[in-house]
N, C-alpha and C positions, 0 to 999 in steps of 0.2 A: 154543337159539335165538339166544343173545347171541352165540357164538362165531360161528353163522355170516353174522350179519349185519355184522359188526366183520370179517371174511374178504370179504364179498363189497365192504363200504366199500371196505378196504383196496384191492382190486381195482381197482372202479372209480375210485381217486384215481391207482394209480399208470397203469390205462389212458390217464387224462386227463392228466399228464404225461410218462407216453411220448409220444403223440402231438404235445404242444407242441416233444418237444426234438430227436426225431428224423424223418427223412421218407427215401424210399427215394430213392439214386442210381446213377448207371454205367447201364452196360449189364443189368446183372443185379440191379437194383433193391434191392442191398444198403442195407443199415441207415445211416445218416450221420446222428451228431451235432451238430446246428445249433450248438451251442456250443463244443462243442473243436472243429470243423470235421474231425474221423475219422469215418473208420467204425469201427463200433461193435456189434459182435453181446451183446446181453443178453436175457435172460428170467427172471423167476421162475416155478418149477413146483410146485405145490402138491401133496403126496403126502400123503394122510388118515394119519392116526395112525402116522408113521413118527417114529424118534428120531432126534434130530440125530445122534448115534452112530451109527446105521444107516444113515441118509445119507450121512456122512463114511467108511464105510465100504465101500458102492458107488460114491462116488464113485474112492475108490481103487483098488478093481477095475477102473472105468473107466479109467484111466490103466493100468493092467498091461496090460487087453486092446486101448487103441487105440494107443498110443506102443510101438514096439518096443522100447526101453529108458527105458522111465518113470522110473528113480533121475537120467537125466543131466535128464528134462524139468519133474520135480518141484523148484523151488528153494524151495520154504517151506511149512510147515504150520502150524496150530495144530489144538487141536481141533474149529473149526467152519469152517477155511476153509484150502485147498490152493491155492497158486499152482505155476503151470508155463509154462517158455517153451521154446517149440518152431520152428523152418524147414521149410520144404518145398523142394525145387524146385521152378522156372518154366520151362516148358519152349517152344521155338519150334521151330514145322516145316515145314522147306523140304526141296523135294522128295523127300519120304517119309523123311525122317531126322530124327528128334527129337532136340534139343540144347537144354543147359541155358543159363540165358540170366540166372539171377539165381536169390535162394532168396525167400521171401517169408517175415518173421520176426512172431511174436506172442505176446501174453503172455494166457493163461486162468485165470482166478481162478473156484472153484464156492467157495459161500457157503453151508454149510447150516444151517440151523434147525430147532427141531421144525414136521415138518409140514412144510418146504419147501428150494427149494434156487433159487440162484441162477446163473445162469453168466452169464461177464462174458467177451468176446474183447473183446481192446483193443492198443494199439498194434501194429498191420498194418503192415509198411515191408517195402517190395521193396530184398535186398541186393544189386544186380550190380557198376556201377562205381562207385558210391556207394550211401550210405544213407539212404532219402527215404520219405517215408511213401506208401500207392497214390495216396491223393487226388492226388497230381501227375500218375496217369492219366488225369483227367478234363479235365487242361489240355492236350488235345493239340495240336500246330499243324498239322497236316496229316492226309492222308484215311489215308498209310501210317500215319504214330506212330498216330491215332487208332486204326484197325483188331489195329496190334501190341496196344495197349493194351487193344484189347476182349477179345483171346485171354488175354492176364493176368486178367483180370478172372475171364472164366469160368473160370478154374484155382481164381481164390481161393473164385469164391462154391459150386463144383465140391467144394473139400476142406472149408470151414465147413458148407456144408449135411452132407456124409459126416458130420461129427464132432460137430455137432448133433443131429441123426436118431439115431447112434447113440448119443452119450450119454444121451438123453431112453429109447433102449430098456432099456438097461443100466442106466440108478437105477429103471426100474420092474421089473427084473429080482429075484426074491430071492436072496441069495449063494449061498443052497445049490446054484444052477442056473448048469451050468456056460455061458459065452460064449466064442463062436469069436474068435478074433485076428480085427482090421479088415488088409485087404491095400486099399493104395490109391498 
């Protein structure tokens, strides 16, 4: 009984500071931290009687099965927390031709513990002719930049919800069960 009233505490402290520190912005009501002024994709998941080990260990299936080369996007581990930084393309579309227009760069830390895991996206920068964080989409000065900006947007919050969705399925997946590659 002590364990899970000390779990649902736990909960409701960091619900009531999520809420003071972040609020949704853009067009696509992604996550933004009131205090670093980024966006900011986090969560913790709580999975009943899993080991940190077993967590760290789905988490790392996760990265084989969504990064098509997970060694180049894995830069550090220890035993309870994997960091990896990853690009996408941005792509813009005029009259029915898709062209790339910038990559959009980020860094994901999963944190696990027993019982739970965290995942952290964190600094989001769009790279084309420079290298600026998105929040600079939200300063548009016109109805064109503002609309280019909106189509960035839905790219980004298009490929974090993909890699969200599918992470949260793949750590409640058990190893022995195989997972198809993400194409996106």
């Amino acid at each position: 009984m002590k364990p899970l009233f000390l779990t649902l505490l736990f909960i409701g402290i960091f619900s009531l500071g999520y809420g003071q520190i972040f609020e949704n912005k853009g067009p696509e009501n992604m996550p933004f931290n009131k205090e670093t002024k980024e966006f900011h994709y986090t969560e913790t998941i709580i999975m009943d009687s899993i080991s940190t080990r077993q967590i760290h260990k789905r988490a790392m299936r996760w990265f084989d099965v969504f990064y098509t080369n997970p060694k180049s996007v894995i830069k550090g581990q220890t035993d309870t927390t994997i960091i990896g930084k990853y690009h996408f393309n941005l792509f813009s579309e005029t009259s029915g031709t898709k062209n790339t227009v910038g990559f959009c760069h980020y860094t994901i830390t999963i944190t696990c513990t027993n019982d739970a895991y965290t995942y952290d996206i964190t600094r989001i920068n769009e790279k084309a002719n420079s290298y600026k964080g998105i929040e600079k989409w939200l300063e548009a000065k016109n109805k064109k930049e503002e609309k280019y900006n909106e189509m960035l947007f839905v790219q980004v919050s298009n490929h974090f919800k993909l890699l969200t969705d599918h992470l949260k399925e793949c750590m409640n997946t058990p190893t022995n069960i195989a997972l198809p590659k993400v194409s996106y």
